[in-house]
matplotlib code that plots the C-alpha trace (Angstrom):
import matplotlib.pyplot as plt

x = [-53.1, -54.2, -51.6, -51.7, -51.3, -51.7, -52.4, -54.6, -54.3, -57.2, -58.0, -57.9, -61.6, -62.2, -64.9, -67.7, -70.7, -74.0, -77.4, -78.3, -75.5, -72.3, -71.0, -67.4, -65.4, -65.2, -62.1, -63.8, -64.2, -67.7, -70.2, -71.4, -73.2, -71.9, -73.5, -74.5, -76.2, -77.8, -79.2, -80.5, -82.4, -84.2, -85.0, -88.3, -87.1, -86.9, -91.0, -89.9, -86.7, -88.8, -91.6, -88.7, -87.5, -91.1, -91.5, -88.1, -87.5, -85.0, -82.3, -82.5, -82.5, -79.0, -77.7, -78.2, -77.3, -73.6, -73.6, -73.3, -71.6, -68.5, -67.9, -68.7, -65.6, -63.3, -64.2, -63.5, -60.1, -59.4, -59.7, -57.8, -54.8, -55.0, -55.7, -52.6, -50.5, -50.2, -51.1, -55.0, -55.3, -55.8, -58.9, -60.0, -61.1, -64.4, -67.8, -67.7, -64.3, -64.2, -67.5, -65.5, -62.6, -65.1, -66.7, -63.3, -61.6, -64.7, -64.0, -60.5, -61.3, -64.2, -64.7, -61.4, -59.6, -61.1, -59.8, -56.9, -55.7, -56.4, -56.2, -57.4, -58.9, -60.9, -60.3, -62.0, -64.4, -66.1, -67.9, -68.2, -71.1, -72.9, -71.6, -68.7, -68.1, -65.2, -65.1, -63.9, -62.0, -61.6, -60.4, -60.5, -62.5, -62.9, -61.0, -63.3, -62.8, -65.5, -66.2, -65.9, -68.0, -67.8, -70.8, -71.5, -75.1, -76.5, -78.5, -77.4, -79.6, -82.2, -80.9, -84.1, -83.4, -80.3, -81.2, -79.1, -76.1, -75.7, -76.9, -74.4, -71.9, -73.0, -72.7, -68.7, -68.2, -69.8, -67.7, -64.0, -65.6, -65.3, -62.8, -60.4, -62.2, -62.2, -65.5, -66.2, -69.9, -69.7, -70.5, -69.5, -71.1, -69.7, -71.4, -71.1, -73.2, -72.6, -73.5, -70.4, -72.4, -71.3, -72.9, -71.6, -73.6, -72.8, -74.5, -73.0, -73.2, -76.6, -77.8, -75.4, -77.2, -80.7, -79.2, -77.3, -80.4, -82.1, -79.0, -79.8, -83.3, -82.2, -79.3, -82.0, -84.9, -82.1, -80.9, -84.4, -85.6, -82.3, -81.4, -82.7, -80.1]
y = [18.1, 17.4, 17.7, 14.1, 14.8, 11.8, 13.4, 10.9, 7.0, 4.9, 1.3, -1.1, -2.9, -6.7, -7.3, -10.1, -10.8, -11.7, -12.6, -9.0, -7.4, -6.1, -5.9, -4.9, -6.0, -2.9, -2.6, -5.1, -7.7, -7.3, -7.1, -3.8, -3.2, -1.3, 2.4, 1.3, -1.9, 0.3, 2.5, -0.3, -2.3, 1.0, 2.8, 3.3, 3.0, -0.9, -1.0, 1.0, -1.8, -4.4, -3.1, -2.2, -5.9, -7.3, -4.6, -5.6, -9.1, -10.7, -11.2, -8.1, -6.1, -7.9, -7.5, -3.2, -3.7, -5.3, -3.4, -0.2, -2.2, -2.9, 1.0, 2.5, 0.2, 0.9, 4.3, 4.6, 2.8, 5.0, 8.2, 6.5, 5.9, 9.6, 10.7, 9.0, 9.8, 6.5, 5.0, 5.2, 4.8, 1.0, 0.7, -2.8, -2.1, -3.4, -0.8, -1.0, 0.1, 2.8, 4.2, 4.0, 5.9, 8.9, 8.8, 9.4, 11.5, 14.1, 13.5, 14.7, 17.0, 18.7, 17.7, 16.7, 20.8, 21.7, 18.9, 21.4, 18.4, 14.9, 13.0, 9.5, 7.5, 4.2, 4.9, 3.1, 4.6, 2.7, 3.4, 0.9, -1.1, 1.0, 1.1, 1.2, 1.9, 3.1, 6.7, 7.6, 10.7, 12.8, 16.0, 19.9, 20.6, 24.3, 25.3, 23.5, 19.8, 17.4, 14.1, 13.7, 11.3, 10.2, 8.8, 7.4, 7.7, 6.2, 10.0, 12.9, 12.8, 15.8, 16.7, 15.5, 11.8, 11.4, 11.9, 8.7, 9.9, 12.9, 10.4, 8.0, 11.1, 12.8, 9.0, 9.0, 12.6, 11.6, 8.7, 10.4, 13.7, 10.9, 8.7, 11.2, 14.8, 16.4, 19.0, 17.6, 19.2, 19.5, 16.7, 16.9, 14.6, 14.8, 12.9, 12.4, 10.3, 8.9, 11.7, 13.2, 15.5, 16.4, 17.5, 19.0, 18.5, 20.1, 19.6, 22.5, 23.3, 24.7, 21.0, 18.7, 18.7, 17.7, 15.3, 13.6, 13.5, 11.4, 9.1, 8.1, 7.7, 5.5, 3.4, 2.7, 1.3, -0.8, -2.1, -2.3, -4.7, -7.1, -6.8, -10.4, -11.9]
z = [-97.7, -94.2, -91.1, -89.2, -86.1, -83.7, -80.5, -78.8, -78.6, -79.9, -78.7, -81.6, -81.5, -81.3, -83.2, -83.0, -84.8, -82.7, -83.4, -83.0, -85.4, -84.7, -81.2, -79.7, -76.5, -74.3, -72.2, -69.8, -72.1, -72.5, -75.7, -76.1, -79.5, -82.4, -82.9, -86.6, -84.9, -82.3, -85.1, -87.5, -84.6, -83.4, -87.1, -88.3, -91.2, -91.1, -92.6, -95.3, -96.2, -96.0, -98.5, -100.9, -100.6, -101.3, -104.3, -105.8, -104.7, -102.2, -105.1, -106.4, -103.0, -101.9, -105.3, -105.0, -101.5, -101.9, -105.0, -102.6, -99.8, -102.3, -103.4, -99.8, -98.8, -101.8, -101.8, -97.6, -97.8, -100.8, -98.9, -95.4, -97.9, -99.1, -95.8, -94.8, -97.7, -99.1, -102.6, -102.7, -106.5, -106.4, -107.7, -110.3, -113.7, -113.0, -113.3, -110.0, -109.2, -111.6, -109.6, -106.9, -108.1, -110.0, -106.1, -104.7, -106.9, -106.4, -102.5, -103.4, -104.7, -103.4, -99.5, -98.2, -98.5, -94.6, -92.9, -91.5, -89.2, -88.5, -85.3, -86.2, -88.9, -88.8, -85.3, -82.1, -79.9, -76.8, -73.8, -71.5, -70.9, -73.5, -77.5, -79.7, -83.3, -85.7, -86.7, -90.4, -89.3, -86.3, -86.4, -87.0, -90.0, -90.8, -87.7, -85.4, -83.6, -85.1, -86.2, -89.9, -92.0, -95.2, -97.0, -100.6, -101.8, -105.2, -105.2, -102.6, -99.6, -98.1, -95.1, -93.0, -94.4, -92.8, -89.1, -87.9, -89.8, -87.5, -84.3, -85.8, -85.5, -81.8, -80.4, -81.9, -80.6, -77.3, -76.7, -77.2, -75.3, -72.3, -72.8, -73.9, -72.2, -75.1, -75.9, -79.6, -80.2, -84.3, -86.7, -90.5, -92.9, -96.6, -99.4, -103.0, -105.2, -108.6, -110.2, -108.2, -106.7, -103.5, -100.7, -97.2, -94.1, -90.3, -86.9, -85.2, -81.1, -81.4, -82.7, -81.1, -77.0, -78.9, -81.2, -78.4, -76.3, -79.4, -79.4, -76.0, -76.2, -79.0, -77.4, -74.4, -76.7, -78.4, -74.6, -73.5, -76.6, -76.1, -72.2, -71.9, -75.2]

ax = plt.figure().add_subplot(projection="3d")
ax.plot(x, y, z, "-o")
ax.set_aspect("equal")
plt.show()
């Protein structure tokens, strides 16, 4: 089992949801947007949504779509619970549920064993004026400090498909480098599907300068399209 330690202190986030997505109060009290909302607005990827919806329909697009939305969150407060040594086995009976729990269990099982020690989960991450978002875990994973995600996946992902999961990741590990001066440069992305396959994915050092030179690019393009709203 992982060692919580809680080392650092991290700001609890007030949330609020804008015509743009999901923004957070920085420690002025001002809107900054969320790092998922950053990513969403400024992915290419948004052309290649929107044919899938016209292919498949509107109804059936948000049925997949909370279909993964509900076992992402059962299976993310499952492994908090764990995490923090607390009843995580309280999954419903419905298909949906027990997914959650296969999803979990393989977690367990096969992705939690090198988080050696935990500093925060669901924790709070801002910089002001700029973005915030909630990290799953924060850490040392395999001896080193990083940013741990955890991802469910209806198949496991190629590595060159999930580009704005390690921005996603350099943008967390950027923010707590300044706000708390730590030197965070590795990003850990762990994913099963529901074949309960898993797969392990790091952005090491060697990675981490470019990455975070993408995340900028990206967090100005989103502030240059909604300075104005």
């Amino acid at each position: 089992m992982s060692v919580i330690n809680n080392i650092y202190s991290y700001p609890r986030l007030e949330r609020l949801d804008l015509k743009n997505g999901r923004y957070y109060l920085d420690s002025n009290n001002n809107p900054v947007p969320s790092v998922t909302t950053v990513l969403s607005k400024t992915s290419k990827s948004s052309i290649q949504i929107d044919q899938w919806r016209s292919r498949v329909g509107n109804k059936e697009a948000d049925r997949i779509i909370k279909q993964s939305t509900d076992i992402g969150t059962m299976v993310h407060e499952a492994l908090e619970n764990y995490l923090n040594n607390k009843n995580w086995n309280n999954f419903s009976s419905s298909n949906d549920g027990q997914i959650a729990k296969n999803i979990s269990n393989k977690f367990i099982d096969s992705g939690l064993g090198r988080i050696n020690e935990i500093w925060g989960l669901e924790a709070g991450l801002m910089l002001d004026n700029l973005y915030a978002g909630t990290a799953d875990c924060i850490g040392i994973f395999n001896g080193v400090s990083s940013i741990i995600d955890f991802k469910t996946s209806k198949k496991i992902k190629k590595r060159e498909w999930i580009g704005d999961y390690f921005l996603q990741g350099c943008a967390y590990a950027n923010a707590h480098n300044v706000m708390i001066e730590t030197n965070i440069k590795q990003v850990v992305i762990l994913m099963v599907d529901r074949d309960l396959t898993f797969k392990e994915f790091v952005v090491g050092p060697s990675e981490f300068n470019s990455i975070t030179n993408d995340w900028k690019n990206r967090l100005k393009k989103f502030h240059n399209l909604f300075k104005n709203e």
